[in-house]
N, C-alpha and C positions, 0 to 999 in steps of 0.2 A: 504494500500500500504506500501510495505516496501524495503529496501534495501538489495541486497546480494550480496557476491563476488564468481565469480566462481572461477575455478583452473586454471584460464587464467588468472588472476588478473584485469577483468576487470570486473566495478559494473554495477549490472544488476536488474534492477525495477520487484517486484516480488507482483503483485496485486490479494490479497487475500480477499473474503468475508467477512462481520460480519456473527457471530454465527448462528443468526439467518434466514435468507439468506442460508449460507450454510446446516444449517438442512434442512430449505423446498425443497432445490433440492437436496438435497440427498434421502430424502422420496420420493419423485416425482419418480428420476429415481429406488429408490426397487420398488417401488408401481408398475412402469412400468415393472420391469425384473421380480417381481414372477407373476404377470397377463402372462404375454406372454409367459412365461419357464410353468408355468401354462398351459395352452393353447398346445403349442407343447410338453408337456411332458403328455397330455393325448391322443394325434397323436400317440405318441413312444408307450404308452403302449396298445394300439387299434391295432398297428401295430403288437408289440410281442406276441397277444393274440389270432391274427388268419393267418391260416395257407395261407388264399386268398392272404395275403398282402406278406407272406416269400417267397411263390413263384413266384411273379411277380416282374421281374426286375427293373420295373419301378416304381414301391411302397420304392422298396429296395432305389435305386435313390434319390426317394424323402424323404425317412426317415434321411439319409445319411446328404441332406442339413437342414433338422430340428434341426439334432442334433448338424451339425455346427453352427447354429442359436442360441442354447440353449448354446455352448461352447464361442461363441462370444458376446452374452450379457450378459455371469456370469459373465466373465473373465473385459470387459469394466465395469460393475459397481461396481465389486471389485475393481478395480483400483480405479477408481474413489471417491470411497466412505475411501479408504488408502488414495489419494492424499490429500484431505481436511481431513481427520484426523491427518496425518501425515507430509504433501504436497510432501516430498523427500522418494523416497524406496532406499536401498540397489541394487545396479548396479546388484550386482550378481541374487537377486531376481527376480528385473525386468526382467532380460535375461532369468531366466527361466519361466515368464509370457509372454512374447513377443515369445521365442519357442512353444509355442502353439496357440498362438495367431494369427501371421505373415501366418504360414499353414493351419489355419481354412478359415482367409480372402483369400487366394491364393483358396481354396478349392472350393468355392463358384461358381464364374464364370465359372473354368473346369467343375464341375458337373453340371450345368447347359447346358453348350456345350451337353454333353453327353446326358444329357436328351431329347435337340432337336433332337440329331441323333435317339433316340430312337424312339422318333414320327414320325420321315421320314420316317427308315425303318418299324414302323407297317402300314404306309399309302400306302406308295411306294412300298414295298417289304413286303405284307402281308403274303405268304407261306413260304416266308425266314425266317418268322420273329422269330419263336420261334427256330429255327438253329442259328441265328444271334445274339441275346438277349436272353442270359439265364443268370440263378441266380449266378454262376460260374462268369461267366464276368463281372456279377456287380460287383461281390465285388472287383475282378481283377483289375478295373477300380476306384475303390476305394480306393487299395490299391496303386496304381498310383499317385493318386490327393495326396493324404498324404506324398509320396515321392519327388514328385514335389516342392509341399511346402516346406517340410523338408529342402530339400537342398538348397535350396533359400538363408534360414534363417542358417543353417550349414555354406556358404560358409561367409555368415558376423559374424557371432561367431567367427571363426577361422580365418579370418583378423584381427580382434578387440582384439582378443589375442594375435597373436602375432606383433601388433603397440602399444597396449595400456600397459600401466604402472600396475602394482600387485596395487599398490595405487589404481588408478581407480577404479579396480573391488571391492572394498572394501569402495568406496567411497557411496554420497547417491545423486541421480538426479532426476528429476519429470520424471516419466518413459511414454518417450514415443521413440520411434525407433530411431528418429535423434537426440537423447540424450545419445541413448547408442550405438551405432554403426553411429561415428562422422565422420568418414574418409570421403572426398569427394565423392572419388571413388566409395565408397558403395552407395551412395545416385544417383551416375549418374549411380552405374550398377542397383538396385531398380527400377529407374524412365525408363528407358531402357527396361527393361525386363516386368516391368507393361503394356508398349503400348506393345508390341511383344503381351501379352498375352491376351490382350482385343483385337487387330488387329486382332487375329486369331479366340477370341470367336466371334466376331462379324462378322465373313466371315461366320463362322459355322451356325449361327443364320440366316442369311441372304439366305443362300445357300438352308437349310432347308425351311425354311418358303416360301420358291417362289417352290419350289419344290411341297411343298403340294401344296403350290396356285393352280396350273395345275395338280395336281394329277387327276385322272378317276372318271367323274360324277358317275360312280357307288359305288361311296365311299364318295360321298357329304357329307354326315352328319357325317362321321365319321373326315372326311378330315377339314371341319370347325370347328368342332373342336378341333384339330390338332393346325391347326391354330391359333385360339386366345390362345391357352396354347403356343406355341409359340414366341406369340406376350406378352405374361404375363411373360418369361424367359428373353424376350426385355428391359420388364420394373425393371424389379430384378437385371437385370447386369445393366444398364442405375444408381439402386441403390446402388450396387455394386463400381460402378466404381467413386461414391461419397466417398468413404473411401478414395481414391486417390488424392483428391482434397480437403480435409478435411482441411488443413493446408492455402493452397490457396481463400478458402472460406473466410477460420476465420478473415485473412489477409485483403482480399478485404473490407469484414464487416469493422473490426475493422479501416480499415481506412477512412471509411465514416464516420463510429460513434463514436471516440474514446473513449468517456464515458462512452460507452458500454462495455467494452470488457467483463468481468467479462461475464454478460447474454448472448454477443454472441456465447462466446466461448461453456459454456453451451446449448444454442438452438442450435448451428448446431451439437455439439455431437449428440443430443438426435435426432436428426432430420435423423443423419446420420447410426447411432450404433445400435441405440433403436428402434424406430418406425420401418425400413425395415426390423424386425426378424417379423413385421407382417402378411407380403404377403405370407410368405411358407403355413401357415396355412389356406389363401383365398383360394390360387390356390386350393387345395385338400382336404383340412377340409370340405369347404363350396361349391364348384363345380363340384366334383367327386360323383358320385352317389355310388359307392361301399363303399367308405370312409363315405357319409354322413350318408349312412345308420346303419354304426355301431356305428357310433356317437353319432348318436339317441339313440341306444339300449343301449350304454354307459349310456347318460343320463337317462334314464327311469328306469336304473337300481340304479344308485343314486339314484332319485325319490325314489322309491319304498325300499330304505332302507332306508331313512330317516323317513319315512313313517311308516313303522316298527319300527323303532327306538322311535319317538314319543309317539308309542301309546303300 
C-alpha cells in the first residue's frame, strides 16, 4: 500500500501487490487470453477457409462476435499486464485503448440482438429468409454496431477535450473510462444510454424467443433449436451486461471484505473480461454441426502433421 496525490490535491491510498502475487496473476490471466484467443482464432480461421461459412449470414454474425471476443481480451490483459508493470499509462494512450475498447463492449449485445432476429426470421419466415438475411446485410449490420459504438465513445472524447486541460492529456492515470472521461455528465449520459440499450436488446431477445416458442409444429426441431440458441444469446448478454456493473461488484465485495481488495478486484475482472470470451466458442464451436465438423477435420489435420513431422 502506498500513498498518492492526485491533481485535485487530495491523497489517495493506492494498494498494490508484492512481486510475487503480481507475477502469478498476471500469468494466470496470458495463460487464460492465449488459450481462449487460441480457441477463437482457430473459429476465424475455419471460418476464412471455407466458403459454407462466407456465405451464411449467420456464420458471418457469429464470427463478427468472436473477433470482438478476441479484440476485448487482448486489449483487457494488455492493460492489465501495463497497469502492474507500470500501474499509470499516459491519458492520451489510454484514450486511444479505450476507443477501441468502449465499441467492441457496445458491439457485443447489438450483435447478439441481430442474431436472435436472424433465428426468428429462418423459423418464422422460412421462404423470406434468404431475401431477408443475406451476406450484404451482415456486414451492413456490422458496419452499424461499429458506428454505434464509435460514436458513443466520439461524443466523450470531444467533451473531454474541450473541458479538460492540454496538462491532463499529457498527464498519467490507471486507465480505466471514469479516469479519463471525468465529467459527470458523461458518466450519467454512459449509465443512461447502457439501460436504453440492454432495455431494447432485451425486448428483442424476449420478442424473439416467445415467437419461436409458438412457431409451427412442422418446424419443431428446427424451432427448438432456435430456441435454446436463443436462450444461450440470454445468457451472453445477462454476461454482457456484467461489464456494466463491474465497478458496483468490486465495491459491494470490497466492502464486505476489505482485506481483500487487491484479489477481489482481480476475480471479478477475470470473472467478468476473461472467462465470458468462452461461451462464443460453446455456442458454435461445440453445438453446430457444420462448424463441428470442420473442427474435427481441423484437428485431424494437425494430427496427421504432427505425425508426419515425427516420423
Amino acid at each position: 500500500m502506498s500513498l498518492s496525490n492526485t491533481d485535485r490535491n487530495v491523497t489517495a491510498v493506492v494498494y498494490r501487490d508484492s512481486l510475487n502475487i503480481a507475477i502469478i496473476k498476471n500469468v494466470i490471466t496470458v495463460v487464460l487470453c492465449i488459450s481462449i484467443n487460441y480457441v477463437n482464432g482457430v473459429l476465424v480461421h475455419t471460418f476464412r477457409k471455407h466458403q459454407v461459412f462466407n456465405m451464411n449470414p449467420r456464420y458471418i454474425l457469429y464470427i463478427h462476435l468472436v473477433i470482438n471476443d478476441i479484440i476485448l481480451l487482448t486489449l483487457f490483459t494488455l492493460i492489465q499486464v501495463l497497469c502492474y508493470i507500470v500501474f499509470t499509462l499516459n491519458v492520451s494512450f489510454c484514450i486511444f485503448l479505450l476507443m477501441i475498447s468502449i465499441p467492441a463492449t457496445l458491439n457485443n449485445p447489438v450483435t447478439l440482438a441481430v442474431m436472435a432476429v436472424e433465428c426468428y426470421i429462418a423459423i418464422c419466415f422460412p421462404l423470406r429468409h434468404t431475401q431477408i438475411c443475406t451476406v450484404k446485410k451482415a456486414y451492413v449490420v456490422i458496419g452499424l454496431t461499429w458506428v454505434i459504438g464509435t460514436m458513443s465513445i466520439l461524443t466523450d472524447l470531444f467533451f473531454t477535450l474541450a473541458t479538460e486541460s492540454l496538462e491532463f492529456l499529457h498527464s498519467r492515470v490507471f486507465c480505466l473510462p471514469r479516469n479519463v472521461f471525468r465529467h459527470p455528465s458523461l458518466a450519467e449520459k454512459n449509465n443512461i444510454s447502457n439501460i436504453v440499450l440492454m432495455v431494447i436488446v432485451w425486448i428483442i431477445l424476449f420478442y424473439t424467443y416467445f415467437r419461436i416458442l409458438f412457431a409451427a409444429k412442422a418446424a419443431a426441431a428446427d424451432a427448438k433449436k432456435a430456441r435454446n440458441t436463443v436462450l444461450l444469446h440470454g445468457f451472453q448478454l445477462i454476461l454482457c451486461m456484467l461489464t456494466f456493473i463491474h465497478d458496483l461488484m468490486t465495491e459491494g465485495l470490497t466492502y464486505l471484505f476489505p482485506r481483500g481488495i487487491l484479489d477481489i478486484r482481480f476475480t471479478v475482472s477475470v470473472l467478468i473480461h476473461v472467462l465470458p470470451r468462452l461461451i462464443s466458442p460453446v455456442i458454435y464451436g461445440l453445438r453446430d454441426k457444420t462448424f463441428r465438423k470442420y473442427l474435427q477435420r481441423y484437428r485431424h489435420m494437425l494430427v496427421d502433421r504432427e505425425y508426419h513431422i515425427s516420423n
